[in-house]
GUVO-474154 format. One line per field, with one value per residue (C-alpha): residue number from 1; residue in three letters; x, y, z. Coordinates in Angstrom, 2 decimals, padded with zeros to 5 digits. Layout:
// GUVO-474154
num = (NUM|...)
residu = (Ala|...)
u = (X|...)
v = (Y|...)
w = (Z|...)
// end
This chain:
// GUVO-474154
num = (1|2|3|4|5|6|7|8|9|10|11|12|13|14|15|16|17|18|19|20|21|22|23|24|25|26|27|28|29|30|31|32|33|34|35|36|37|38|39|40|41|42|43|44|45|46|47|48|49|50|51|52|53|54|55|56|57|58|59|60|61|62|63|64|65|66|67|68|69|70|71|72|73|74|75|76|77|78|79|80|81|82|83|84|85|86|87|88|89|90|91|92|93|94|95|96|97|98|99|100|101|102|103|104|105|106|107|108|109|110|111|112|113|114|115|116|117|118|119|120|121|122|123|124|125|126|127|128|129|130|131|132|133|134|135|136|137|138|139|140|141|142|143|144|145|146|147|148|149|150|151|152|153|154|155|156|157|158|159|160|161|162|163|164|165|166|167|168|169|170|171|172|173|174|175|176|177|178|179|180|181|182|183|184|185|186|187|188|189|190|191|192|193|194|195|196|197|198|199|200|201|202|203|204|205|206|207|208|209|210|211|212|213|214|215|216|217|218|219|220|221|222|223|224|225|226|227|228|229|230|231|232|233|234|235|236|237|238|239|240|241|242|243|244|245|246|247|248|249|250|251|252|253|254|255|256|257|258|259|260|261|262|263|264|265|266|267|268|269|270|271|272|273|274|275|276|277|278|279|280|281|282|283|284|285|286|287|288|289|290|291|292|293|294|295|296|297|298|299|300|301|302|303|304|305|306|307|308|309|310|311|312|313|314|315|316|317|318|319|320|321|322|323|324|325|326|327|328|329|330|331|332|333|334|335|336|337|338|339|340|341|342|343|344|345|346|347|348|349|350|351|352|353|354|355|356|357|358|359|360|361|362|363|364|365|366|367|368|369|370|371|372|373|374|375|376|377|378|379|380|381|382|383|384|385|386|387|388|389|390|391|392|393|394|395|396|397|398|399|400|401|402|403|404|405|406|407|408|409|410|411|412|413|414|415|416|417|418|419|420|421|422|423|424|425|426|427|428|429|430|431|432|433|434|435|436|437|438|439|440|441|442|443|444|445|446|447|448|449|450|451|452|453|454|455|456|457|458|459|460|461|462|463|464|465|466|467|468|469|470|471|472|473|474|475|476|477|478|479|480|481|482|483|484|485|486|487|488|489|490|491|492|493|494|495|496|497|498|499|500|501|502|503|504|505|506|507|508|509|510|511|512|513|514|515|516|517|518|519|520|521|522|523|524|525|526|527|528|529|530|531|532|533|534|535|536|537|538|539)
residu = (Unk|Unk|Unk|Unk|Unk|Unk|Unk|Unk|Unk|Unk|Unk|Unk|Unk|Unk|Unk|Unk|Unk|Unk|Unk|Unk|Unk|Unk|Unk|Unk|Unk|Unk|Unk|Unk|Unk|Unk|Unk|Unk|Unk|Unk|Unk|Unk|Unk|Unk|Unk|Unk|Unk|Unk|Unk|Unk|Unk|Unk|Unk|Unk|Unk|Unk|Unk|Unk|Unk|Unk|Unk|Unk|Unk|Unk|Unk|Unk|Unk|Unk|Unk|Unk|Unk|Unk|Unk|Unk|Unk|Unk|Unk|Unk|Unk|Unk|Unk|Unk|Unk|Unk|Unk|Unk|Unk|Unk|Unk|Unk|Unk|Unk|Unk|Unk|Unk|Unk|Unk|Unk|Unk|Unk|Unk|Unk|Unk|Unk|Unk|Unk|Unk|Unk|Unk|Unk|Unk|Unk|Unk|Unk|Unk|Unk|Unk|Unk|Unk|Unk|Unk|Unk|Unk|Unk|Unk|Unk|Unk|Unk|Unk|Unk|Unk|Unk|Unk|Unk|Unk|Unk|Unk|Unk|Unk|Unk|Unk|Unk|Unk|Unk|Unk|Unk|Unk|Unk|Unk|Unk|Unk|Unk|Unk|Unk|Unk|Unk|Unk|Unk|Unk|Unk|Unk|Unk|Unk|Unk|Unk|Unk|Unk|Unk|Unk|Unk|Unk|Unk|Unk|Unk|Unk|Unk|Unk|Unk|Unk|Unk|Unk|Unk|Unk|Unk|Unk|Unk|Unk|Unk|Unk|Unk|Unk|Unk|Unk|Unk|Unk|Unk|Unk|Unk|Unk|Unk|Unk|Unk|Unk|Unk|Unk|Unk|Unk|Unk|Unk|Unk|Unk|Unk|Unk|Unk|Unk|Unk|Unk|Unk|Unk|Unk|Unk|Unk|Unk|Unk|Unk|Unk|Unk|Unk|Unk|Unk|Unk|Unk|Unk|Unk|Unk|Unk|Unk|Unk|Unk|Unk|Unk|Unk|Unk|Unk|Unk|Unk|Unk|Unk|Unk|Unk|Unk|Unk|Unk|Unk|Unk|Unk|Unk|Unk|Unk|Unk|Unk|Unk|Unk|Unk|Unk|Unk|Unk|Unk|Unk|Unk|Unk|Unk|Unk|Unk|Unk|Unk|Unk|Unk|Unk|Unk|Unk|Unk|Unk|Unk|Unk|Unk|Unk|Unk|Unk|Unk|Unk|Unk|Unk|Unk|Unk|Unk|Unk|Unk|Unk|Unk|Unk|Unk|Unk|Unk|Unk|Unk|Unk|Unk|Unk|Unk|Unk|Unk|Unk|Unk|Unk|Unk|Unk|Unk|Unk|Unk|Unk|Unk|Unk|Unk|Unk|Unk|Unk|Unk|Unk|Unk|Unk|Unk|Unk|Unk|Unk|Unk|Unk|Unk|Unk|Unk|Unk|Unk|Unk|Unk|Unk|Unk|Unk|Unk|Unk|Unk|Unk|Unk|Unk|Unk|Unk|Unk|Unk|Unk|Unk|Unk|Unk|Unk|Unk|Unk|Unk|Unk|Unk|Unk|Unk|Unk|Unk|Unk|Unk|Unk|Unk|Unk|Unk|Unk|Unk|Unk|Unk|Unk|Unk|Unk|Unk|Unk|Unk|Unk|Unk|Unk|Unk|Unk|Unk|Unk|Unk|Unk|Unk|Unk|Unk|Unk|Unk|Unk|Unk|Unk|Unk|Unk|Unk|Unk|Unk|Unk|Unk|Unk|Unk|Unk|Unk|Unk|Unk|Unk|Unk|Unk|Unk|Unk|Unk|Unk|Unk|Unk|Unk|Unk|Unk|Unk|Unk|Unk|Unk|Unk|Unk|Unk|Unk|Unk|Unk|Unk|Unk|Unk|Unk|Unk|Unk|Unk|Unk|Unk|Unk|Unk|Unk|Unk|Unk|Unk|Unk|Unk|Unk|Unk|Unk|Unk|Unk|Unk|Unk|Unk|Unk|Unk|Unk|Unk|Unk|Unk|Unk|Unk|Unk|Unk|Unk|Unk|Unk|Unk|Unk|Unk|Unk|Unk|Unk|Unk|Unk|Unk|Unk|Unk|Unk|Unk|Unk|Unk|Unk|Unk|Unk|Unk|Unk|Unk|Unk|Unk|Unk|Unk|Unk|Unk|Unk|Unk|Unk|Unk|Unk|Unk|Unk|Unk|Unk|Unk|Unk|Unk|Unk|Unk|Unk|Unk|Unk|Unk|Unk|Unk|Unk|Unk|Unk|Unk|Unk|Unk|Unk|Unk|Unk|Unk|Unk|Unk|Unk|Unk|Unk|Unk|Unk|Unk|Unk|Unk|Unk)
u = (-027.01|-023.60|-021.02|-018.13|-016.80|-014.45|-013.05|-014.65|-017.87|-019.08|-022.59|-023.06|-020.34|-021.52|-019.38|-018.75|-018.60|-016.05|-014.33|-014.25|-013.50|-010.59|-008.75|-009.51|-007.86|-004.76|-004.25|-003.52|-003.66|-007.44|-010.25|-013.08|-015.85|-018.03|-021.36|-023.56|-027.02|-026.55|-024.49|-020.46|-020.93|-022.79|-023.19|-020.04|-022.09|-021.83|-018.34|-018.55|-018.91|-021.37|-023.91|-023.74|-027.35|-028.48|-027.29|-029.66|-032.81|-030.84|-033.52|-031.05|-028.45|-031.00|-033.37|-035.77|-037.40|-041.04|-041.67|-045.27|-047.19|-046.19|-048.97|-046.19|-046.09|-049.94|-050.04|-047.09|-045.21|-041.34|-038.67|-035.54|-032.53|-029.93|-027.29|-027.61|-024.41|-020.84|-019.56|-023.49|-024.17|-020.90|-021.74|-024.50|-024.53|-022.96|-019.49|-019.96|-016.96|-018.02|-017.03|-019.46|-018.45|-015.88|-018.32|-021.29|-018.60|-017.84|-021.54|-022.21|-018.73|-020.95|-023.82|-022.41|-019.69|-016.81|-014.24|-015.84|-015.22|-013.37|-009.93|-010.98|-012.08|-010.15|-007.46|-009.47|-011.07|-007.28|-006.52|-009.19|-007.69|-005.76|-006.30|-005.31|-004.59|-002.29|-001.63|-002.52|-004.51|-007.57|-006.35|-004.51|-002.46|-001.81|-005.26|-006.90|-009.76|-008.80|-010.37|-010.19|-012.09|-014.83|-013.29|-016.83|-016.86|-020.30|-021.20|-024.30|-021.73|-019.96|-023.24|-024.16|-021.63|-021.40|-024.74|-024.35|-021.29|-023.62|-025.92|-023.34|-021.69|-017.97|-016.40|-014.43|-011.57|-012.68|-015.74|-014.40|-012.28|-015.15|-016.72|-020.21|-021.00|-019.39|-020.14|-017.50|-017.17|-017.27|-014.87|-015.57|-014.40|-013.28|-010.15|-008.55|-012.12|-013.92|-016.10|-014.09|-016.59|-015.66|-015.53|-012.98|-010.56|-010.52|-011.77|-010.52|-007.13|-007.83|-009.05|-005.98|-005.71|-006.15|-007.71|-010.73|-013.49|-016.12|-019.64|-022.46|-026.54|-026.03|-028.88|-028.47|-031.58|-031.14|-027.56|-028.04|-027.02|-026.36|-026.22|-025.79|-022.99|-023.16|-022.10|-023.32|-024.91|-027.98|-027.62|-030.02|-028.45|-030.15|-028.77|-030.80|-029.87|-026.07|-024.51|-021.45|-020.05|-018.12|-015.31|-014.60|-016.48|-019.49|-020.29|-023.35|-023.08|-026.28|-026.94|-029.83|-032.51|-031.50|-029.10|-031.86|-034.06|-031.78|-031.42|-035.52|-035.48|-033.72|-035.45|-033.03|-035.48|-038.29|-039.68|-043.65|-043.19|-041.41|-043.67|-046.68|-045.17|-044.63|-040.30|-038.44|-037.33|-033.33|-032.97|-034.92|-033.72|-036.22|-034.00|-033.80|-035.36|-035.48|-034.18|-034.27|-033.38|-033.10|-032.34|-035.34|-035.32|-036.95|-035.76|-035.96|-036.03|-035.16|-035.55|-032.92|-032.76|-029.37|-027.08|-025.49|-026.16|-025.27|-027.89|-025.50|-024.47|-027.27|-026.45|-024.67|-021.81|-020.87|-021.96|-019.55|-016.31|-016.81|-017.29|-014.03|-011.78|-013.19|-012.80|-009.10|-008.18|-010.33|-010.90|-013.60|-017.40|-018.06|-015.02|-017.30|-019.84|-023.04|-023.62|-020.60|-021.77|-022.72|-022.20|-023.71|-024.81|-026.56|-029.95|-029.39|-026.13|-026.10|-025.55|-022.47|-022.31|-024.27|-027.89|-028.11|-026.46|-027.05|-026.57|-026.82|-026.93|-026.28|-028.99|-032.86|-032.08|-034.96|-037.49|-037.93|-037.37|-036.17|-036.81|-037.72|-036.55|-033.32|-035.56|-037.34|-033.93|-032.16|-033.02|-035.74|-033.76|-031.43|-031.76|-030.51|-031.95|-030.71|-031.38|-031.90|-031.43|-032.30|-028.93|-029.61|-033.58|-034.77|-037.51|-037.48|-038.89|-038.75|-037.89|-040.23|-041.17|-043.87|-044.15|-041.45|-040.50|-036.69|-037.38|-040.18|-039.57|-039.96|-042.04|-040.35|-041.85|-039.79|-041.68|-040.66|-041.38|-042.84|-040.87|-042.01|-038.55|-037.49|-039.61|-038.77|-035.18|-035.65|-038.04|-035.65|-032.86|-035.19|-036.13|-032.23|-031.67|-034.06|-033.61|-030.19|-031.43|-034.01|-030.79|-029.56|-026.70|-029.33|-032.48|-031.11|-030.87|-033.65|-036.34|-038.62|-039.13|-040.45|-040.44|-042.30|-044.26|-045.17|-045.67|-044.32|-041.30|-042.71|-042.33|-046.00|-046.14|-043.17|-043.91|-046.84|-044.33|-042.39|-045.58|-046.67|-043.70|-040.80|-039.14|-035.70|-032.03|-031.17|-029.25|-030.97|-028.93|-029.50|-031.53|-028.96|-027.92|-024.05|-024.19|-025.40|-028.76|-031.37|-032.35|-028.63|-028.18|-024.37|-021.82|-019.12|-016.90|-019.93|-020.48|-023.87|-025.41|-026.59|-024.69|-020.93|-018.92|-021.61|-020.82|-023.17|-020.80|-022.60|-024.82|-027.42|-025.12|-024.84|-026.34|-027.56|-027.41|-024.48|-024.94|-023.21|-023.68|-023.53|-020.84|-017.65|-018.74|-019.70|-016.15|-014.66|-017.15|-015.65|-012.12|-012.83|-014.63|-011.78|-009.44|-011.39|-011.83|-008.55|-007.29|-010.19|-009.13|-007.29|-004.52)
v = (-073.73|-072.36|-073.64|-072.59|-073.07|-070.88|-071.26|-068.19|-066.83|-063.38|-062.58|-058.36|-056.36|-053.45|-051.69|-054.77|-057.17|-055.45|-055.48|-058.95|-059.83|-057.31|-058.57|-062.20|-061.95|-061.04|-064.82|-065.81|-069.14|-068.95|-068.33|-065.56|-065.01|-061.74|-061.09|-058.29|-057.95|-054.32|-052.64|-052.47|-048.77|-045.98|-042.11|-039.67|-037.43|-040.21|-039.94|-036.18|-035.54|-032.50|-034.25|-037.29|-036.44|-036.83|-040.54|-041.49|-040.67|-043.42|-046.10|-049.04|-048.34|-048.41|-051.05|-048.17|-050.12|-049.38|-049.92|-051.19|-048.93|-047.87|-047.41|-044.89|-042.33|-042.50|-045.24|-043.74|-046.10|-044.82|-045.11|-046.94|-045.88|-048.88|-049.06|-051.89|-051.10|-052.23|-050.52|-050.16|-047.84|-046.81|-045.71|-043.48|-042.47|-038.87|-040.20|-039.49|-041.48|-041.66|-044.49|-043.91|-044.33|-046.76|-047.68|-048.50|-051.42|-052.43|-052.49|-055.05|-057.40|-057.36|-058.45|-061.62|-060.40|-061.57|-059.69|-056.81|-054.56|-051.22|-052.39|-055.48|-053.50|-050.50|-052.26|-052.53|-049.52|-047.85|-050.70|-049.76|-046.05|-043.68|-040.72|-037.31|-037.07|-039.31|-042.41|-042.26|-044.26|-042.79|-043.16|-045.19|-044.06|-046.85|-048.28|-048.54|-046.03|-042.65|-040.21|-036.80|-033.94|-032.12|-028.73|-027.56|-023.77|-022.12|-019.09|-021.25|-024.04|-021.78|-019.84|-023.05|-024.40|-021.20|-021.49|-024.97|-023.61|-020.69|-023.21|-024.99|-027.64|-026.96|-026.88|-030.25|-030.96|-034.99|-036.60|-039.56|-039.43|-040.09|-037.27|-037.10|-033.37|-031.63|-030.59|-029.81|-030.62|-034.51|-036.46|-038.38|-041.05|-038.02|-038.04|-035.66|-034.50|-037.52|-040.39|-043.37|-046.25|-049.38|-050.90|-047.60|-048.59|-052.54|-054.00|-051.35|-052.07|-056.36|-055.93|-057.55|-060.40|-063.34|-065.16|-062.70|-062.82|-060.23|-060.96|-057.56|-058.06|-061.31|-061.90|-064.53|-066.26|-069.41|-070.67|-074.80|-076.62|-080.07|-082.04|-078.98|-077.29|-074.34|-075.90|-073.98|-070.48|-069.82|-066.59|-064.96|-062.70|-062.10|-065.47|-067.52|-069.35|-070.20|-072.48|-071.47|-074.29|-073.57|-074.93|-073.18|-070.70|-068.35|-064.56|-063.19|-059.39|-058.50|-055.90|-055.77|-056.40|-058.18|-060.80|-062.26|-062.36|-064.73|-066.70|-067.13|-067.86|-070.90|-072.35|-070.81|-069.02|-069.10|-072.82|-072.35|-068.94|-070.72|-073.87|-071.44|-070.07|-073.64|-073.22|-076.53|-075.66|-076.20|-074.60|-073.76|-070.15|-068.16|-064.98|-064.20|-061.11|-059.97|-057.22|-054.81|-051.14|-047.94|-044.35|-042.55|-038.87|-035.68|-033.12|-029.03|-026.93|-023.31|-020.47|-018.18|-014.32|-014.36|-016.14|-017.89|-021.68|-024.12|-022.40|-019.59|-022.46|-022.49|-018.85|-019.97|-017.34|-019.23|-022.74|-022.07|-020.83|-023.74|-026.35|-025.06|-024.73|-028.64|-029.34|-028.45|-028.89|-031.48|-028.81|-026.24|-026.76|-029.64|-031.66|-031.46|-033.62|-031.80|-033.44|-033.02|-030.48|-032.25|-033.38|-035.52|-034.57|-036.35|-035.42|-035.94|-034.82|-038.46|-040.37|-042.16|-041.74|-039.44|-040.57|-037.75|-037.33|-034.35|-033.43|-030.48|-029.87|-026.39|-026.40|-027.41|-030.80|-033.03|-033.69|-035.73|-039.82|-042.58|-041.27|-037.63|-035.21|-033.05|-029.70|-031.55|-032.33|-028.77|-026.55|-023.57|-020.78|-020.25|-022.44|-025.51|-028.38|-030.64|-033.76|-034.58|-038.23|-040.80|-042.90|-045.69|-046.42|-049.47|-050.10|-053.48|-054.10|-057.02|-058.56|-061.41|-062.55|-061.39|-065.04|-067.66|-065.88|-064.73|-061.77|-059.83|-057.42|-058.52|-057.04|-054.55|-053.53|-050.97|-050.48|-047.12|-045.45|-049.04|-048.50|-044.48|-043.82|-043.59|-040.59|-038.62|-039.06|-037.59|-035.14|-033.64|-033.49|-031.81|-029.29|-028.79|-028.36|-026.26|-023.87|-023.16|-022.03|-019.87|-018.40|-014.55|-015.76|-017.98|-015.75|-012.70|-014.98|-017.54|-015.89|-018.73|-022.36|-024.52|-027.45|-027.59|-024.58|-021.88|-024.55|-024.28|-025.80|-028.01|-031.72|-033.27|-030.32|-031.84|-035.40|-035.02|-033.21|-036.09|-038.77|-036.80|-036.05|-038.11|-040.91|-043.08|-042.63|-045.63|-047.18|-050.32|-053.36|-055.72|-058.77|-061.50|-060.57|-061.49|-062.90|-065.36|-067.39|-069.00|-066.02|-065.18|-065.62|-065.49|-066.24|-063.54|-065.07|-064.16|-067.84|-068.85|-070.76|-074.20|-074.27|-074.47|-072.83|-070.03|-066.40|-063.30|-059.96|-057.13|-054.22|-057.33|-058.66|-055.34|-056.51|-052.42|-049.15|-046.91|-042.97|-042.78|-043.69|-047.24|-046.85|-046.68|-049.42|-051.73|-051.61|-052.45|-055.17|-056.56|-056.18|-058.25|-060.78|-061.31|-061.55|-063.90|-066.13|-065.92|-066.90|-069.68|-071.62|-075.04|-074.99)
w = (-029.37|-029.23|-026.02|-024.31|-021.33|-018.56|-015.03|-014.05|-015.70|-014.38|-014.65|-015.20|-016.03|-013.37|-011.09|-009.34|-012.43|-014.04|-010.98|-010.50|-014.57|-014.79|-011.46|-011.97|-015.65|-014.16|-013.94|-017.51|-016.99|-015.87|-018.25|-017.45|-019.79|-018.55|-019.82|-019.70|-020.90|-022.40|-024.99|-025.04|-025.99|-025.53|-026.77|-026.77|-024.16|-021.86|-021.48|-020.40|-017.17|-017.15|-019.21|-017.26|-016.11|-020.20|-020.06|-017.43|-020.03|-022.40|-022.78|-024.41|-021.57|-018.25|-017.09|-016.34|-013.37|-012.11|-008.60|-007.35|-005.73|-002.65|-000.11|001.93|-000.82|-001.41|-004.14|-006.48|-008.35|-008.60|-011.55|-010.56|-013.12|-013.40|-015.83|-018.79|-020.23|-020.10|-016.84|-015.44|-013.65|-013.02|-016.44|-015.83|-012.03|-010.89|-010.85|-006.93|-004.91|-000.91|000.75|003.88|008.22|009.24|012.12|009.51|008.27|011.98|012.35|009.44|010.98|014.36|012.42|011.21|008.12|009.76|008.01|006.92|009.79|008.47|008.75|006.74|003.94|004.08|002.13|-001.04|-001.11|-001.42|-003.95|-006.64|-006.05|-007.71|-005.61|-006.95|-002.86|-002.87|-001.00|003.25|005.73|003.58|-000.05|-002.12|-005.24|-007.17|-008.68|-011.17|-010.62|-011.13|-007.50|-007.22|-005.44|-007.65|-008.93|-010.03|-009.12|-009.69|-007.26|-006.42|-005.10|-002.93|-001.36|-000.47|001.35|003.15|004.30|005.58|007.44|009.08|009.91|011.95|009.53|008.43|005.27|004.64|002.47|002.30|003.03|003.28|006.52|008.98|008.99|010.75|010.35|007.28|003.35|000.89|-002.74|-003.24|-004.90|-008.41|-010.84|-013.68|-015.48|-017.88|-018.36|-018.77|-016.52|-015.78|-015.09|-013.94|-017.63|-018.74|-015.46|-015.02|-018.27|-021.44|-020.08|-020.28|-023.43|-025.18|-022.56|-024.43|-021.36|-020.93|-023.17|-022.90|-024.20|-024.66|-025.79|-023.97|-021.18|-019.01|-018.14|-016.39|-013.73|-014.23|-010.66|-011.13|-007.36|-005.64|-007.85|-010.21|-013.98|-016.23|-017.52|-020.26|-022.34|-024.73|-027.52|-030.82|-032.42|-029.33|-026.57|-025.38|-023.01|-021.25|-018.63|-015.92|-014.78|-011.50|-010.26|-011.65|-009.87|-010.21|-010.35|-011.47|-008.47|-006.36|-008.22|-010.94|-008.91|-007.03|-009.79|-011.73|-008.55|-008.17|-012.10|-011.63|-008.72|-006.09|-003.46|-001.05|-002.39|-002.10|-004.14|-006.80|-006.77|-007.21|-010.59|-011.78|-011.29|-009.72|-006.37|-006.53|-003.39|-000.80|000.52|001.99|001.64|-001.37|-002.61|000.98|002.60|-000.13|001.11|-000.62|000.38|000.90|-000.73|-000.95|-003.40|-002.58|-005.34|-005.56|-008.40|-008.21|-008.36|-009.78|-012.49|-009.95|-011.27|-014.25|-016.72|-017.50|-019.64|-021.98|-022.83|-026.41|-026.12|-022.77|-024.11|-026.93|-025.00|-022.16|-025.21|-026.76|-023.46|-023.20|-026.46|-026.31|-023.07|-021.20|-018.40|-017.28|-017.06|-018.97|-016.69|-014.06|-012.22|-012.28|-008.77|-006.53|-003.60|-000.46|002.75|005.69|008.94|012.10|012.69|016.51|018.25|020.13|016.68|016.67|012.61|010.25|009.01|006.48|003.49|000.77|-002.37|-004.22|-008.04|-009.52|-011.49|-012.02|-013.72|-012.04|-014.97|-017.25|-016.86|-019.37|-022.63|-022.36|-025.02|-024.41|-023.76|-020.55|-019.37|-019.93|-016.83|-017.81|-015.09|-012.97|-009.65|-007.40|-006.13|-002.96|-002.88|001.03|001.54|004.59|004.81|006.93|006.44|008.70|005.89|003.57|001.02|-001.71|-005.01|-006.54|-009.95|-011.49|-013.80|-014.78|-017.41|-016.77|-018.93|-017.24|-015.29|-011.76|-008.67|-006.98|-003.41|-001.75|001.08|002.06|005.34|007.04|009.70|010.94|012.46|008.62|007.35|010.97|010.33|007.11|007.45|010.52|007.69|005.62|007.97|008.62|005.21|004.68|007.64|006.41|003.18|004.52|006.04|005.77|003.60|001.17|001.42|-000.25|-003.39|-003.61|-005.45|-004.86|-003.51|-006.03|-003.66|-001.21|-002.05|000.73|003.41|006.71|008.45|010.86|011.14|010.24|007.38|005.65|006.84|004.51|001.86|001.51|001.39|-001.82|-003.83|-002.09|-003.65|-003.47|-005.05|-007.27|-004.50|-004.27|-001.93|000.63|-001.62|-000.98|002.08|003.75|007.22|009.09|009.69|007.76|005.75|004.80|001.22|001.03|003.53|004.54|001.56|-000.52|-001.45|-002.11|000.71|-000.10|-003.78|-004.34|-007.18|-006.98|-005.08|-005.60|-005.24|-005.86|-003.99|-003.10|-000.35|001.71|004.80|005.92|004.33|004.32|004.94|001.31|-002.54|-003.12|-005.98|-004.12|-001.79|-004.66|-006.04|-002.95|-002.90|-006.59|-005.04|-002.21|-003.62|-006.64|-003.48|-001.89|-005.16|-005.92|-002.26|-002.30|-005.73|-005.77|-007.47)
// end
């Protein structure tokens, strides 16, 4: 069994992992060892932004998660895409930067997460930037992560945002200034043509630090607390089982599913759950696993009449010239995110900040999961799909082991729709969505709805809609929750409560759901946390 040992040992080089490895290496007199249970690499496509949707169907670079059935959605189990890959799914995801509604941050500092409030936060969210806006209240300039508004520029794109501006939601230059009514074109992690994950901006640069040691195939499987203090990690990797000790501190930044199944693993949990599997209870906490929340979904679909959308692409002529001007210039097509239309709106006037967020994607992508061939993924016509998505569900669900074996898969419960407020909210934003495309501007070039099919527009009709084909983003959070009380998992410094030199930083803490992706929040989430470390340490 091979040892080593490091002041700081980071568990999951994610979006938050890499995060937290890159900015604590800055220290060269500390050592950080980060381990990650996938590959350091992946394929070429990955790295271009228009196929980003191809890397998702990547079985050795996703967990490819199945849900339990959920008795919501009629029994239907669900695929959950997370990244297994240096960079996770920072790796894989749309690229997608929104940071969400400075009151959703106040709301989780009232909740207990004393300094998390928007001002709190704000700060690191501009210091992982380097906005192509350049540096304001909203932006920073200086980062590390390259941000800059989606240039995609199909007709369909445009149409669309039109008709969301007929319907009564304007045109915005940036999403991310607080605005609770508005669509425009997104911004994303893209660069000179290409993704930038978390690994490409925090960790390629470290690479020649002498002090950072980064460790890929390497599953960790047990954290070893000796009288009430993390000391030591277990990894797998194809050689067997290694030891690395810990000096200082260890972050887990496994994300929300993974995280607190390490934690129940090795004995950290609700006790009489673990004691039933046959694990030694090394702490009794009762939340973890809790408080899992996702964003509920439902996709429309829509055939077009016209070659309006991304599938003017597959035409080889076209596929040829936008594969050369990318090929020799980084720009065009291929540059772009194939999801970077949206917006957010409130389904009620009285809402203090949106509960709706929407995407749409230029092109009839959604088919195919982990593993499907190229020709499932490809679209078959022209057409669009928006993804309509509830952004602060009241549902939880939960993460629990399904033995003590670290490597199975756990039990994911998500629970959807248990609370009913959830599927009205989003069944209204469906309906809203889908009055504006049934629109004068819209109607004279949809040739057909694919989903829902010829049903009508009223709220139990696409209540029922959404119990038979809705799902979830891959957004999963909340499982070791930040705040206060006996089911808080980590304290507002994200320390672990009940074990010292452990912290979990990652989209598990996130006490509530923000109307936005979980990527951009989960970097600020690394930044803060290396902060906090780094202010915490004894020197």
């Amino acid at each position: 069994m091979a040892q080593r040992s490091c002041d700081y040992l980071v568990v999951g080089a994610g979006a938050a992992g890499c995060v937290v490895a890159g900015r604590l290496s800055e220290d060269r007199d500390r050592k950080v060892v980060l381990l990650e249970a996938g590959p350091r690499r992946h394929g070429l496509l990955a790295h271009v932004p228009a196929s980003g949707f191809l890397t998702t169907a990547a079985a050795r670079t996703n967990w490819n998660f199945q849900t339990e059935p959920v008795p919501a959605l009629g029994g239907r189990t669900l695929q959950w895409n997370q990244g297994k890959v240096l960079g996770g799914s920072s790796a894989i995801n749309g690229m997608l930067y929104m940071r969400g509604h400075s009151r959703e941050y106040d709301q989780w500092s009232q909740m207990g997460c004393t300094g998390w409030s928007f001002e709190d936060v704000l700060p690191y969210f501009r210091k992982a930037e380097r906005s192509a806006r350049g540096a304001s209240r909203w932006h920073g300039d200086a980062g590390p992560l390259p941000v800059r508004p989606s240039r995609i520029d199909l007709p369909i794109c445009r149409e669309f945002l039109g008709a969301m501006s007929d319907a009564g939601y304007p045109t915005v230059d940036d999403i991310n200034t607080d605005i609770v009514d508005g669509f425009g074109h997104i911004d994303v992690n893209v660069d000179r043509g290409r993704r930038v994950s978390t690994a490409d901006a925090y960790i390629v640069p470290a690479a020649s630090r002498p002090n950072l040691e980064v460790v890929t195939d390497a599953r960790v499987v047990r954290l070893r607390v000796e009288a009430g203090r993390l000391t030591a990690v277990d990894y797998r990797d194809r050689a067997g089982v290694h030891t690395v000790h810990v000096d200082g501190e260890a972050i887990l930044c496994g994300g929300a599913i993974n995280s607190p199944q390490l934690l129940l693993s090795s004995g950290i949990g609700p006790a009489d759950e673990l004691r039933r599997l046959g694990i030694a209870v090394v702490l009794d906490q009762p939340g973890v696993g809790r408080n899992l929340h996702n964003h509920p979904a439902y996709t429309l679909q829509y055939a077009l009449a016209a070659p309006l959308s991304a599938y003017r692409y597959l035409n080889p002529l076209n596929a040829l010239s936008a594969g050369l001007r990318y090929a020799l210039t980084r720009s065009g097509p291929f540059a772009e995110s194939y999801a970077a239309t949206g917006g957010v709106f409130r389904t009620e006037p009285s809402l203090e900040v949106p509960d709706i967020f929407a995407v749409m994607i230029p092109a009839l992508t959604f088919r195919g999961g982990v593993g499907a061939r190229l020709r499932d993924l490809l679209p078959q016509r022209h057409g669009f799909v928006v993804a309509v998505t509830g952004g602060r569900p009241a549902s939880r669900g939960s993460i629990t082991l399904r033995s003590a074996d670290p490597e199975h898969d756990p039990v994911i419960q998500p629970n959807c729709f248990a609370v009913g407020d959830d599927l009205e909210t989003l069944a209204k934003g469906v309906k809203i969505v889908r009055d504006a495309m049934r629109g004068a501007r819209m109607r004279r070039l949809i040739a057909d709805e694919l989903q829902p099919r010829e049903i009508a527009n009223d709220m139990e009709t696409l209540r029922r809609a959404i119990r038979q084909n809705g799902g979830t983003l891959w957004h999963p959070a909340g499982t070791c929750r930040m705040g206060v009380g006996p089911d808080a998992v980590v304290d507002p410094r994200l320390c672990l409560n009940g074990i010292t030199g452990l912290r979990v930083a990652d989209a598990s803490v996130m006490p509530h759901p923000l109307t936005a992706s979980t990527h951009a929040p989960v970097i600020m989430i690394g930044e803060m946390a290396a902060a906090m470390i780094r202010q915490d340490q004894v020197t």
